[in-house]
Wavefront OBJ file of the C-alpha trace (Angstrom):
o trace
v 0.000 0.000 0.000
v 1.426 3.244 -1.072
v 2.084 6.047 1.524
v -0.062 9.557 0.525
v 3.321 11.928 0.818
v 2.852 14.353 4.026
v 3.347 17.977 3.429
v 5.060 19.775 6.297
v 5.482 23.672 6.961
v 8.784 24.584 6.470
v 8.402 27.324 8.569
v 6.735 25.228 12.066
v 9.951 23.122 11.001
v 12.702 25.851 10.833
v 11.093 27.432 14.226
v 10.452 24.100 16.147
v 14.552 23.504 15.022
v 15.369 26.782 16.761
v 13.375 25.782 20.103
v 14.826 23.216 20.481
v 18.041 25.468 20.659
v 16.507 28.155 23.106
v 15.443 24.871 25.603
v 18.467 23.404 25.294
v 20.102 26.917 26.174
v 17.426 27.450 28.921
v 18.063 24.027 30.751
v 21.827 24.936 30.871
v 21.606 28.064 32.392
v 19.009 26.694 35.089
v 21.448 24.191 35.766
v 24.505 26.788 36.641
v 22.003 28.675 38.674
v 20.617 25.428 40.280
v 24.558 24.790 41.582
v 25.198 27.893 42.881
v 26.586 29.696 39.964
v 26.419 33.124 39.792
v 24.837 34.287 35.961
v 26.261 36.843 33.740
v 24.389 39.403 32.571
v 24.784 37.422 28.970
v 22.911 34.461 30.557
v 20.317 36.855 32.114
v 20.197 37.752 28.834
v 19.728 35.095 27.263
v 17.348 33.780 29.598
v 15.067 36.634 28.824
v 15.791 36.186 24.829
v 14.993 32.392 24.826
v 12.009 32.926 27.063
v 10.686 34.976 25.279
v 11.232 33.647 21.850
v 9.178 30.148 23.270
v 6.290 32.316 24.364
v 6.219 34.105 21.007
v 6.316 30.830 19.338
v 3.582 29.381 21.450
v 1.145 32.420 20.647
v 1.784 32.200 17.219
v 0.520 28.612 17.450
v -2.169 28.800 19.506
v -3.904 31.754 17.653
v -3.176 30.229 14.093
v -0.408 32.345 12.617
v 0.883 29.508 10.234
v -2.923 28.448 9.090
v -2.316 30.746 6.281
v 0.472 31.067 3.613
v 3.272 32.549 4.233
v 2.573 36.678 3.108
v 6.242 37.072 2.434
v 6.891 33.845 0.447
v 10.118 33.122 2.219
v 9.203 29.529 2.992
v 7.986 26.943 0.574
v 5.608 23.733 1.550
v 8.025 20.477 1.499
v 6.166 16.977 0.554
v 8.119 14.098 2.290
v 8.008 11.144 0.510
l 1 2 3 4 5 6 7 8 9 10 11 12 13 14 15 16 17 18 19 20 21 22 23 24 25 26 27 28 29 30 31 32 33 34 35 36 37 38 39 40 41 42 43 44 45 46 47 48 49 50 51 52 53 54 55 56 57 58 59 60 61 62 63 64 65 66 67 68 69 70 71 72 73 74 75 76 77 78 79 80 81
């Protein structure tokens, strides 16, 4: 039986990618803090950046900002095969 070829949002993709990043970045700075470490201003920083970039990212899902095309046409659908 053939597979019907899923088309993804190259967009959800490239974002979800960079999430991935910011978590990876957040866990590491709550684990200097959680041993006693004192942060930089660059990891306050970056806290705040990372944080906020996931919330952004959330709201944009929730309330449907990739239902529609992309108004800029920087991203193209992808089919997987």
């Amino acid at each position: 039986m053939a597979q019907t070829p899923k088309v993804i949002d190259r967009r959800v993709a490239w974002l979800d990618g960079v999430s991935v990043e910011a978590i990876e970045i957040l866990a590491k700075i709550q684990h200097e803090a959680i041993n006693g470490e004192t942060l930089s201003e660059h990891q306050k920083n970056m806290t705040e950046l990372c944080s906020g970039y996931l919330y952004l990212l959330r709201l944009s899902k929730d309330y449907g900002l990739f239902d529609s095309d992309d108004p800029f046409n920087l991203f193209e659908k992808e089919t997987l095969h």
